[in-house]
Backbone as ProteinMPNN parsed JSONL, in Angstrom:
{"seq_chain_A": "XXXXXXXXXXXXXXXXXXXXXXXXXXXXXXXXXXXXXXXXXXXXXXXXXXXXXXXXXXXXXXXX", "coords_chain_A": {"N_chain_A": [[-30.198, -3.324, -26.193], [-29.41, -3.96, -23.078], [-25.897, -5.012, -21.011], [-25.358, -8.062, -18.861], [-25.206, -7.673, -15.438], [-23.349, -8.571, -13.395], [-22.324, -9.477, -10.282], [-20.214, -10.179, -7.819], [-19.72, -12.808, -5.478], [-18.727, -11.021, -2.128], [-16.059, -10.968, -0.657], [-15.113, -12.443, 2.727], [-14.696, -10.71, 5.937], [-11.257, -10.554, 6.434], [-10.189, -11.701, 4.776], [-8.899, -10.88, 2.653], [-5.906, -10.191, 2.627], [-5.369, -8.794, 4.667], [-4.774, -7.587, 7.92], [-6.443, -7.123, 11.094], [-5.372, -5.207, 14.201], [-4.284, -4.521, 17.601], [-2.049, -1.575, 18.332], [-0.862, -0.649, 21.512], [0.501, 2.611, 22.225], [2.856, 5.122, 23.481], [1.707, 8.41, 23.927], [2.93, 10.677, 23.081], [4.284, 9.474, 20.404], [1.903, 9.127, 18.966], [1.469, 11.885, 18.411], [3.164, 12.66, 16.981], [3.211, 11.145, 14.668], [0.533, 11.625, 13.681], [1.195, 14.16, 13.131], [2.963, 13.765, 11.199], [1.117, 12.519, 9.485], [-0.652, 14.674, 8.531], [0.912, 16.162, 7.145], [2.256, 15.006, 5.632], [-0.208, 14.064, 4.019], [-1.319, 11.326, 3.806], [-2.863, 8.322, 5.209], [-2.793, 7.663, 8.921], [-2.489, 4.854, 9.064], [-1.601, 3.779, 6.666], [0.96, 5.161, 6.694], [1.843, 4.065, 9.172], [1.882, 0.886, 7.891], [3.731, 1.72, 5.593], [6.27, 2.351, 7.556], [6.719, -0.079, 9.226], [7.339, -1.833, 7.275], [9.549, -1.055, 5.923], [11.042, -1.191, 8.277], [11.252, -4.252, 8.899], [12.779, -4.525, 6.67], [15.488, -3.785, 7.342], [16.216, -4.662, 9.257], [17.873, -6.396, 11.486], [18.873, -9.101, 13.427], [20.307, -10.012, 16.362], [23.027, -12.172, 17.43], [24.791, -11.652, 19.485]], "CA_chain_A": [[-30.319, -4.281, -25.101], [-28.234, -3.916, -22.079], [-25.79, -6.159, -20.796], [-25.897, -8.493, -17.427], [-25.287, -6.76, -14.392], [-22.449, -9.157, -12.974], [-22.202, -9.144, -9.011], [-19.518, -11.447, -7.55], [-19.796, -12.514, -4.191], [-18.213, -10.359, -1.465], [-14.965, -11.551, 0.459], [-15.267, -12.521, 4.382], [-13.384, -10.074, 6.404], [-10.064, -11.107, 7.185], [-9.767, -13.094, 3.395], [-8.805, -9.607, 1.785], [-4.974, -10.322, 3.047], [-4.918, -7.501, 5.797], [-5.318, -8.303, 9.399], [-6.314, -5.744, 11.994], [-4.454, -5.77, 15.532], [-4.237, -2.81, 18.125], [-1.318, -1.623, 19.011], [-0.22, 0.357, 22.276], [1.741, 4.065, 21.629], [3.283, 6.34, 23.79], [1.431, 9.69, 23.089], [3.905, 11.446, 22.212], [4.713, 8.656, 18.984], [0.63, 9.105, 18.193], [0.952, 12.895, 18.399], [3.902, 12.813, 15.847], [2.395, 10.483, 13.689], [-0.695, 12.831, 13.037], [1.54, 15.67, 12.544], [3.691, 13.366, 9.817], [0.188, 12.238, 8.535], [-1.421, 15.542, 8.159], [1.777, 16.904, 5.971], [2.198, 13.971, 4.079], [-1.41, 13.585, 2.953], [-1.497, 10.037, 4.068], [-3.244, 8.259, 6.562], [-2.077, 7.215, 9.758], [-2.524, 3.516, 8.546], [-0.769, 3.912, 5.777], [2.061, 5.414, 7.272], [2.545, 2.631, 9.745], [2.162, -0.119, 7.278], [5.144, 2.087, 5.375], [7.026, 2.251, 8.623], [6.581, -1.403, 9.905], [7.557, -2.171, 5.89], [10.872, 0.158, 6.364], [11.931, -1.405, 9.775], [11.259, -4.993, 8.665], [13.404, -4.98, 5.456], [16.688, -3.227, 7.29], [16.263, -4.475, 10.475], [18.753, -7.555, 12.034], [18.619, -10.098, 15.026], [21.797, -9.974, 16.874], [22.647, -13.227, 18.333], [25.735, -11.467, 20.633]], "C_chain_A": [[-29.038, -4.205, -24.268], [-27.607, -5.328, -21.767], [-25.895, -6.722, -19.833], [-24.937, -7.885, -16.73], [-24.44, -7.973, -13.917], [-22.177, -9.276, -11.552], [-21.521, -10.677, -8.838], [-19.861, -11.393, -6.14], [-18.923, -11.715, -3.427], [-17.049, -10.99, -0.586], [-15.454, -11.211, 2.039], [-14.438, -11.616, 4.349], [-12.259, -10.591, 6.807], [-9.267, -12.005, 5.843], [-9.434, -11.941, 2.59], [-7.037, -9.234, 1.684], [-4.425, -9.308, 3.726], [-5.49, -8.325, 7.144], [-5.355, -6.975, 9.926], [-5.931, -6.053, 13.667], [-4.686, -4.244, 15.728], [-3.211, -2.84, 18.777], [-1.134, -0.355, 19.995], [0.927, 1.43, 22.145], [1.823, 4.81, 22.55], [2.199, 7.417, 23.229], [2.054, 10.356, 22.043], [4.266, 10.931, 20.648], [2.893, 9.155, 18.383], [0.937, 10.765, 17.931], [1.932, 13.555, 16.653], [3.92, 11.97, 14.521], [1.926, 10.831, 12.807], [-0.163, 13.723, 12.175], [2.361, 15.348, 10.995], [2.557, 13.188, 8.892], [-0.371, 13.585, 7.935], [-0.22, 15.983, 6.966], [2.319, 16.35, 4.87], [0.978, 13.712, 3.092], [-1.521, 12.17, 2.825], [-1.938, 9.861, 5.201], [-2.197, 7.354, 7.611], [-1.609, 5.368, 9.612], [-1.465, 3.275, 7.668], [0.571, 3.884, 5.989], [2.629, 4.074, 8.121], [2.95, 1.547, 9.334], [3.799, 0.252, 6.628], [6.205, 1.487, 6.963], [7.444, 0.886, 8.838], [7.713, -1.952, 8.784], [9.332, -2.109, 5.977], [11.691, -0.947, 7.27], [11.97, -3.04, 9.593], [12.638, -5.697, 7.535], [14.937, -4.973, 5.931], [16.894, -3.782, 8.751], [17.105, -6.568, 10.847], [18.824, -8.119, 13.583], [20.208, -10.722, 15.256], [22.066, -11.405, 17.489], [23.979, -12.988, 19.762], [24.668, -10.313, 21.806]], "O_chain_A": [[-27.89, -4.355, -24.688], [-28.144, -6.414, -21.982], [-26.769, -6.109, -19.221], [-23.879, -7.551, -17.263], [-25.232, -8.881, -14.169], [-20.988, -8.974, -11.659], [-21.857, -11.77, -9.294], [-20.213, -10.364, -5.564], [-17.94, -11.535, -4.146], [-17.491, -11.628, 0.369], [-15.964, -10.179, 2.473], [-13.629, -11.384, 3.45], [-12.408, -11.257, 7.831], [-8.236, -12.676, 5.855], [-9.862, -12.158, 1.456], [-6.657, -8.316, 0.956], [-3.277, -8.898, 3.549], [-6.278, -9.257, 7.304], [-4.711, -5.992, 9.562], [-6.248, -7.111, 14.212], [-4.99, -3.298, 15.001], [-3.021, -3.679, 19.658], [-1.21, 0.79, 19.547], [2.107, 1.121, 21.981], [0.775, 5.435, 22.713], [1.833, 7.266, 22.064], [1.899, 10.551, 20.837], [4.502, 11.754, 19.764], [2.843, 9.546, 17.217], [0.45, 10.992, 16.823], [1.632, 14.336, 15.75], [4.604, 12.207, 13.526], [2.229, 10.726, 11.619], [-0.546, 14.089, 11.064], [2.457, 16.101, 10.025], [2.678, 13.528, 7.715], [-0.551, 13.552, 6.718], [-0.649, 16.11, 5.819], [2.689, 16.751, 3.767], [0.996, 13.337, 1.92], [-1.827, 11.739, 1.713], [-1.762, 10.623, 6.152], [-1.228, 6.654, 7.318], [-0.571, 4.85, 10.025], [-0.496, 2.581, 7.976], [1.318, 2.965, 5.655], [3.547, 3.314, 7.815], [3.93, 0.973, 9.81], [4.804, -0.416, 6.872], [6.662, 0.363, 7.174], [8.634, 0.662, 8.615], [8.784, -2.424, 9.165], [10.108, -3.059, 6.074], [12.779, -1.434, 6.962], [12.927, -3.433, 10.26], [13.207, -6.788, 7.55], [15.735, -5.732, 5.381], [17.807, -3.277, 9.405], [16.706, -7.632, 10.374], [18.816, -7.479, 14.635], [20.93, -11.504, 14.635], [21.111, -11.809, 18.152], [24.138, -13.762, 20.706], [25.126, -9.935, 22.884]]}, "name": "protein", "num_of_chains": 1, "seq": "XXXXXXXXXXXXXXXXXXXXXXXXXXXXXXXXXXXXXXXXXXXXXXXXXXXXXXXXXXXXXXXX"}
């Protein structure tokens, strides 16, 4: 005898703790992006979240 088949409900979009936003790029930043994504084996998503991650942690608000 098998056991029960369990199905939880599905999360709304947006309750998964990601948000989606569009942001405006230079070409040139999308074209070097690609070329970092394709040789890293990561996606472009990815990468940015890194990046954003990166520039957030090291990054300082001058008040001069």
């Amino acid at each position: 005898m098998a056991g029960e088949l369990i199905v939880k409900p599905k999360r709304p979009k947006g309750e998964d703790g990601h948000r989606v936003f569009s942001v405006r790029l230079p070409e040139e930043t999308v074209v070097r992006l690609d070329k970092f994504a394709a040789q890293s084996g990561r996606s472009r998503n990815e990468l940015i979240g890194m990046f954003l991650n990166y520039a957030l942690e090291h990054c300082k608000i001058s008040d001069q």
